[in-house]
GUFI-797758 format. One record per residue: residue in three letters; x, y, z of N, C-alpha, C in turn. Coordinates in Angstrom, 1 decimal, decimal comma. Example, Ala and Ser with C-alpha at 12.3 -4.5 7.8 and 13.67 -1.06 7.14 Angstrom:
2
<atom residu="Ala" n_east="13,2" n_north="-5,7" n_up="7,8" ca_east="12,3" ca_north="-4,5" ca_up="7,8" c_east="13,2" c_north="-3,3" c_up="7,8"/>
<atom residu="Ser" n_east="12,8" n_north="-2,2" n_up="7,1" ca_east="13,7" ca_north="-1,1" ca_up="7,1" c_east="12,9" c_north="0,0" c_up="7,9"/>
***
This chain:
81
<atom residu="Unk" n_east="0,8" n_north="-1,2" n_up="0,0" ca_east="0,0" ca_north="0,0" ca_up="0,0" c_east="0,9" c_north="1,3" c_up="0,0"/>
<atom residu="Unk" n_east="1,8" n_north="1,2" n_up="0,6" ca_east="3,1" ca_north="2,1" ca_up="0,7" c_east="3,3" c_north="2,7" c_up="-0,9"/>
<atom residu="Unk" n_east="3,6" n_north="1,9" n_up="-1,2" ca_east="4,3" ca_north="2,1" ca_up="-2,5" c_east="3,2" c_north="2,7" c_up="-3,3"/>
<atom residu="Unk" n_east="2,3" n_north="1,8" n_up="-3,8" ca_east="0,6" ca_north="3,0" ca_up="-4,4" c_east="0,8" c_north="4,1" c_up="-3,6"/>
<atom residu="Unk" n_east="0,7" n_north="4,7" n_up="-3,0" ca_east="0,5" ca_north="5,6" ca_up="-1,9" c_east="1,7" c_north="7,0" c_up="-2,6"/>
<atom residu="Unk" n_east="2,8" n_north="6,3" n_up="-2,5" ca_east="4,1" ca_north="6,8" ca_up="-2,7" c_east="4,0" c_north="7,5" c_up="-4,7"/>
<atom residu="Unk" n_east="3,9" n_north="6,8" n_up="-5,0" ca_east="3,7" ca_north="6,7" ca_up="-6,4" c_east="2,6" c_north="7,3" c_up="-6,9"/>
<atom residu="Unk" n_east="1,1" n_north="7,5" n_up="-6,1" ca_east="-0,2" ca_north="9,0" ca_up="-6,4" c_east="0,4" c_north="10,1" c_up="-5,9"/>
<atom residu="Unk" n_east="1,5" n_north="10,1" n_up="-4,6" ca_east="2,1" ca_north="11,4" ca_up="-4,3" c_east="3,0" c_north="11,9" c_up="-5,2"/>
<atom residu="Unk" n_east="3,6" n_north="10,9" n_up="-5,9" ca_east="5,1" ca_north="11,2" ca_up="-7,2" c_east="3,9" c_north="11,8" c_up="-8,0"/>
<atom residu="Unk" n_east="3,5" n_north="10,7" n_up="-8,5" ca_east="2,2" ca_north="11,6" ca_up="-9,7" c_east="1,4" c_north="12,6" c_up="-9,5"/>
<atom residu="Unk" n_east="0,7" n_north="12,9" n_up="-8,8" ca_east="0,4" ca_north="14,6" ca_up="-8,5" c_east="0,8" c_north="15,7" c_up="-8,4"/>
<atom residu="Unk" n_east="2,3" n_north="15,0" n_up="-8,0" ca_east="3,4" ca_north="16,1" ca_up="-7,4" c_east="4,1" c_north="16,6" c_up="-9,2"/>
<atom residu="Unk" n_east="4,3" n_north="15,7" n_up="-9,9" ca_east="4,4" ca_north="15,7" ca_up="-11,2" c_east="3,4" c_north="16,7" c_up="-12,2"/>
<atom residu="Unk" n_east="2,2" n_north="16,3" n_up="-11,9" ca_east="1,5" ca_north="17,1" ca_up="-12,4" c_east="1,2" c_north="18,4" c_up="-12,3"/>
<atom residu="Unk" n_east="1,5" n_north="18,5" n_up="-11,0" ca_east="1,6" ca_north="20,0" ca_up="-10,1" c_east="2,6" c_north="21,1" c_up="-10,7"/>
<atom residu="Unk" n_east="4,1" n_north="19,9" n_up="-11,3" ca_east="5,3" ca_north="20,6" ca_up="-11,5" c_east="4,5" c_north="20,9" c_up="-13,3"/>
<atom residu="Unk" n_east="4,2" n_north="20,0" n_up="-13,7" ca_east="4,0" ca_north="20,4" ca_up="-15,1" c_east="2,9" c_north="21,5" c_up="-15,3"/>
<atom residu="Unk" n_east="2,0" n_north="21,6" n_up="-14,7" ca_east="1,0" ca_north="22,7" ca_up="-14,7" c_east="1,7" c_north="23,9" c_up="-14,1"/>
<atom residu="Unk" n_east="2,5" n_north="24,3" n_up="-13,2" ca_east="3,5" ca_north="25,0" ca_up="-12,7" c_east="4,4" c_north="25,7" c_up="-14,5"/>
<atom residu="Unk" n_east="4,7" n_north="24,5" n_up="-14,6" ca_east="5,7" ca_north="25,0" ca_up="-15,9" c_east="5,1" c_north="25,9" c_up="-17,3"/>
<atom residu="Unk" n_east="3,9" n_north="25,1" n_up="-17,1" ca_east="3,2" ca_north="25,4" ca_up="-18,5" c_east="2,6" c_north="26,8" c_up="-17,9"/>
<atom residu="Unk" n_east="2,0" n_north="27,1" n_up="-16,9" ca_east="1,9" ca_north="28,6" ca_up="-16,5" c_east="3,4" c_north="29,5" c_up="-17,0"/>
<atom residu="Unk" n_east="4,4" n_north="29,4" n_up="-16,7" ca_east="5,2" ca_north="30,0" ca_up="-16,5" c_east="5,7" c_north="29,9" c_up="-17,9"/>
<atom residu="Unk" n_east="6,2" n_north="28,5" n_up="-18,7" ca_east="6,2" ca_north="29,0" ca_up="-20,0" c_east="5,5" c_north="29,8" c_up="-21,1"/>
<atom residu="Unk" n_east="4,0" n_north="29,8" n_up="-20,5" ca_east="3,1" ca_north="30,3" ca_up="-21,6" c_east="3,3" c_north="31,8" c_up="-21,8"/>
<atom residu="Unk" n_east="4,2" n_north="32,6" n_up="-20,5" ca_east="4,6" ca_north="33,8" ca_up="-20,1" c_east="5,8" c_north="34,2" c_up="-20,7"/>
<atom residu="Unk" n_east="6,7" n_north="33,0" n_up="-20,9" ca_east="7,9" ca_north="33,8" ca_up="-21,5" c_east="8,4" c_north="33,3" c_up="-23,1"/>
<atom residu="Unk" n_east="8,9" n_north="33,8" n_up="-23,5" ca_east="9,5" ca_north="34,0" ca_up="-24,7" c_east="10,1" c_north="32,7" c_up="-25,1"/>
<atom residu="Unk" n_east="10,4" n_north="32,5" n_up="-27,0" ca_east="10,9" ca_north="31,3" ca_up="-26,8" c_east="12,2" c_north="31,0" c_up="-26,8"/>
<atom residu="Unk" n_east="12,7" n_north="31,9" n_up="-26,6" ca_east="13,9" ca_north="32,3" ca_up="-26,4" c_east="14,6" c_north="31,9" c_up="-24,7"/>
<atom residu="Unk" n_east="13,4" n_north="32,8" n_up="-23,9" ca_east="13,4" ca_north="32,4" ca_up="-22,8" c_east="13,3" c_north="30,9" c_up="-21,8"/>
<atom residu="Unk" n_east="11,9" n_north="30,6" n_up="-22,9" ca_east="11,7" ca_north="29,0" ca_up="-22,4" c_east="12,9" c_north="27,8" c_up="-23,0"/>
<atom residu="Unk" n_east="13,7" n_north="28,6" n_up="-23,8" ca_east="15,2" ca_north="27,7" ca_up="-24,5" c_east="15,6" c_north="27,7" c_up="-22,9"/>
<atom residu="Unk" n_east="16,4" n_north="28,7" n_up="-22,5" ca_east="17,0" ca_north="28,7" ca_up="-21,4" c_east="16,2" c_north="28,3" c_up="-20,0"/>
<atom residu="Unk" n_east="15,3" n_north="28,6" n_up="-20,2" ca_east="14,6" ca_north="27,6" ca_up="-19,3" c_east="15,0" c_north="26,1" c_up="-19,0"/>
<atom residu="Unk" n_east="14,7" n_north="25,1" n_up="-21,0" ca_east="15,0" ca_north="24,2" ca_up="-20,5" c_east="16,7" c_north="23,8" c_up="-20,2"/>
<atom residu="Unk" n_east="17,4" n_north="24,3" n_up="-20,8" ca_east="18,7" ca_north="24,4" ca_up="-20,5" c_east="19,2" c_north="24,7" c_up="-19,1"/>
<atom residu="Unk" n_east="18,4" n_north="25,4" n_up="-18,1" ca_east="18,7" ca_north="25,4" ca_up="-17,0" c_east="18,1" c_north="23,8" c_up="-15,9"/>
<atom residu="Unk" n_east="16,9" n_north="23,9" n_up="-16,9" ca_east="16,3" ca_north="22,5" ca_up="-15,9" c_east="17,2" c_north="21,0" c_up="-16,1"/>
<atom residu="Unk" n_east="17,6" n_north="21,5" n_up="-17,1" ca_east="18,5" ca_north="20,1" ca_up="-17,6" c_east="19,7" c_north="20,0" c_up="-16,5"/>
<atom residu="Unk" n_east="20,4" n_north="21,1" n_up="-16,2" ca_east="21,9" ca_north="21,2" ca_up="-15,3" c_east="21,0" c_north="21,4" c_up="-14,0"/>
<atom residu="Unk" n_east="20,3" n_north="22,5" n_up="-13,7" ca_east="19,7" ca_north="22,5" ca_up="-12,6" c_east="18,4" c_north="22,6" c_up="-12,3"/>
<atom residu="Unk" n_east="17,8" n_north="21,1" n_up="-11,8" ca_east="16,4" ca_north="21,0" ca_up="-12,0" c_east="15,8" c_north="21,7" c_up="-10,2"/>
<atom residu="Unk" n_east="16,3" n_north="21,9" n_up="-9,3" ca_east="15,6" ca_north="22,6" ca_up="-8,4" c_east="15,5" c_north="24,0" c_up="-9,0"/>
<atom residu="Unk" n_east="16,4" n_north="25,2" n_up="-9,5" ca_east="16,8" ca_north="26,1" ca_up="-9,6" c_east="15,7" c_north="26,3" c_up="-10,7"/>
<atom residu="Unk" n_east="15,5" n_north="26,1" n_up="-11,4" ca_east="14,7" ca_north="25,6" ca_up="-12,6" c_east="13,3" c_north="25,6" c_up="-12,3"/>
<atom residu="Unk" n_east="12,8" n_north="25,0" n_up="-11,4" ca_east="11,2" ca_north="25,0" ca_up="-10,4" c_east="11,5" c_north="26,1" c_up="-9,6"/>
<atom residu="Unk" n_east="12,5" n_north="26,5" n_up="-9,2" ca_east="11,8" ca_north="28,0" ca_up="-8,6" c_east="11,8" c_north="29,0" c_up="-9,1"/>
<atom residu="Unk" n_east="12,4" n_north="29,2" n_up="-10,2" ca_east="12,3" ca_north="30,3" ca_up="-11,0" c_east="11,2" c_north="30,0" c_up="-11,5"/>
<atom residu="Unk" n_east="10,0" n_north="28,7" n_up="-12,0" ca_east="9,2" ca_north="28,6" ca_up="-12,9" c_east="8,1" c_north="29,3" c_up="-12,0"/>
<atom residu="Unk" n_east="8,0" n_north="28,9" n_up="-10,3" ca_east="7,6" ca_north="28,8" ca_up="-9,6" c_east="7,1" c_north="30,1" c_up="-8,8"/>
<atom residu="Unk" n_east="8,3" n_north="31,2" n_up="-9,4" ca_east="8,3" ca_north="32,6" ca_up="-8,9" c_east="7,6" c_north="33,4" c_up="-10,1"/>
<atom residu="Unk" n_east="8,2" n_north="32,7" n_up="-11,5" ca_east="6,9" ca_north="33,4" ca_up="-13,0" c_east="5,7" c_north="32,8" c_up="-12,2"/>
<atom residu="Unk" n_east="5,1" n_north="31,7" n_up="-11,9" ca_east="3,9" ca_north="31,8" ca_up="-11,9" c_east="2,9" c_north="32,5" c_up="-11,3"/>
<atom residu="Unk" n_east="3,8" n_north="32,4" n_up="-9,6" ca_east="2,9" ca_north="33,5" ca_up="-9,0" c_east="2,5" c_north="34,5" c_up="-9,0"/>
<atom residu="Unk" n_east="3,7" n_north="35,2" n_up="-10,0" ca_east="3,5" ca_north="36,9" ca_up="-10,1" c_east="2,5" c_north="36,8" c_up="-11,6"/>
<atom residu="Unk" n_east="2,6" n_north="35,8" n_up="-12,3" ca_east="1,2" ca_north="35,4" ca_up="-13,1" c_east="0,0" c_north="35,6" c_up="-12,7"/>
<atom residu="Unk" n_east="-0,1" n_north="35,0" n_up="-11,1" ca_east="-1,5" ca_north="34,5" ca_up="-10,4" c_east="-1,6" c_north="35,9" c_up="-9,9"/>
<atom residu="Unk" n_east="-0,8" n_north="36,7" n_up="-9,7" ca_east="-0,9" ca_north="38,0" ca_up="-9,1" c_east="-1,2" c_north="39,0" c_up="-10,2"/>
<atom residu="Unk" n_east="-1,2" n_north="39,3" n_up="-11,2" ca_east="-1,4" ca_north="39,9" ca_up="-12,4" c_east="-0,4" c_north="40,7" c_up="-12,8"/>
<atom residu="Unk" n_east="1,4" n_north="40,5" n_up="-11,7" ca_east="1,8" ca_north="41,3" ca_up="-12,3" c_east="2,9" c_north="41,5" c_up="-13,4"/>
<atom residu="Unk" n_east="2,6" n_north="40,2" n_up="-13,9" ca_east="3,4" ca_north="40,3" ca_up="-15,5" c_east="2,4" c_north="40,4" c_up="-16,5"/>
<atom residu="Unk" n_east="2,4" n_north="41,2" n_up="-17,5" ca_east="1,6" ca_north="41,6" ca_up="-18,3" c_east="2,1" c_north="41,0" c_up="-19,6"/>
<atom residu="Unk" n_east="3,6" n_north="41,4" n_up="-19,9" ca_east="3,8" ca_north="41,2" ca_up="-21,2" c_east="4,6" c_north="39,7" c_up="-20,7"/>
<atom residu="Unk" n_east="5,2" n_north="39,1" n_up="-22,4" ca_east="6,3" ca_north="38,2" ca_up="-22,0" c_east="7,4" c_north="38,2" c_up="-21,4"/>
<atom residu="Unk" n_east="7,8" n_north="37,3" n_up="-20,8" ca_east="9,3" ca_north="37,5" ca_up="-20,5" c_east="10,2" c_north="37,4" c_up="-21,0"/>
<atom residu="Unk" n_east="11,1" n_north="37,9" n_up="-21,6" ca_east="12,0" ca_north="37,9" ca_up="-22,2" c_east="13,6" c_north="36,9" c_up="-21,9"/>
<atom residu="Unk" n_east="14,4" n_north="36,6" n_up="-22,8" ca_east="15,7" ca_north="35,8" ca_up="-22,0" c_east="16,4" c_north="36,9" c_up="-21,0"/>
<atom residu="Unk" n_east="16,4" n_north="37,9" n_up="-21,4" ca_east="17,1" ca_north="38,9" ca_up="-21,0" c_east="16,1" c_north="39,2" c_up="-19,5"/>
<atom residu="Unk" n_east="15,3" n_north="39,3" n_up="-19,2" ca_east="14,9" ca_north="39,5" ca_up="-18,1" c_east="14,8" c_north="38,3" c_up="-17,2"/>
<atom residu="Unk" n_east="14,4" n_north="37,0" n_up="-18,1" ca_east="14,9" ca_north="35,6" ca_up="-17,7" c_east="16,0" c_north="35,2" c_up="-16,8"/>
<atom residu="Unk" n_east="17,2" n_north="36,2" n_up="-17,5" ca_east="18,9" ca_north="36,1" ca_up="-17,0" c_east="18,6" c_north="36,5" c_up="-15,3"/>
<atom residu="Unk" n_east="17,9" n_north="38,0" n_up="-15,6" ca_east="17,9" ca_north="38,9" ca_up="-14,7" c_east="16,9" c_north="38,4" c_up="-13,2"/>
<atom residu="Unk" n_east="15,9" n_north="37,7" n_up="-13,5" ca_east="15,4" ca_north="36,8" ca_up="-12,4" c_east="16,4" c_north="35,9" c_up="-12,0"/>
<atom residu="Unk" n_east="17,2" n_north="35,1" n_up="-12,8" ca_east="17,6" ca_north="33,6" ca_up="-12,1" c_east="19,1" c_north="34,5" c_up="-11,4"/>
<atom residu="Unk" n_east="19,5" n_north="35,6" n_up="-11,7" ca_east="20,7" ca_north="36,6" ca_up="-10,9" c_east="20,5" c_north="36,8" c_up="-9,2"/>
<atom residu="Unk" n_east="18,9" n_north="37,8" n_up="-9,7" ca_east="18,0" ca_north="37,9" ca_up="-8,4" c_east="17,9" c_north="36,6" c_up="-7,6"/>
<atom residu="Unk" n_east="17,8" n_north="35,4" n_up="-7,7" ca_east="17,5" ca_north="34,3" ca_up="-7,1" c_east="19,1" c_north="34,3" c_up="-6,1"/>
<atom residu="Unk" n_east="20,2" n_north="34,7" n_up="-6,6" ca_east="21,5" ca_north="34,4" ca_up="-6,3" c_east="21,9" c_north="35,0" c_up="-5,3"/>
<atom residu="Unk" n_east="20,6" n_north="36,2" n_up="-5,6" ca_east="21,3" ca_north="37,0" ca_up="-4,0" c_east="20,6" c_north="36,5" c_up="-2,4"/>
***
């Protein structure tokens, strides 16, 4: 039962990340979402919280336009301090 158990929590949690992503992709550039996935590939936490920080300021209304790579750079900088 463990393991079922273990494996609805992986899958939801999965689903969560991909609904997460697709918010956040649908926001930036494709330029942006290149480096996106190039970040998730070397670093896949770093990667979910930047996706995770577009989204909420999505849910908050306050990104209007796309994100660009260049402002992309400039979030994952911000993250470093």
């Amino acid at each position: 039962m463990k393991t079922e158990n273990n494996l609805e929590e992986m899958k939801k949690m999965q689903e969560q990340i991909a609904k997460l992503e697709l918010i956040a992709k649908n926001q930036m550039t494709n330029s942006a979402v290149s480096r996106y996935g190039t970040l998730k590939s070397a670093h896949p936490k770093k990667a979910l919280q930047a996706a995770t920080i577009i989204a909420q300021l999505v849910s908050q209304n306050q990104i209007q336009e796309k994100i660009t790579d260049e402002q992309f750079k400039q979030l994952l900088i911000s993250m470093e301090q």
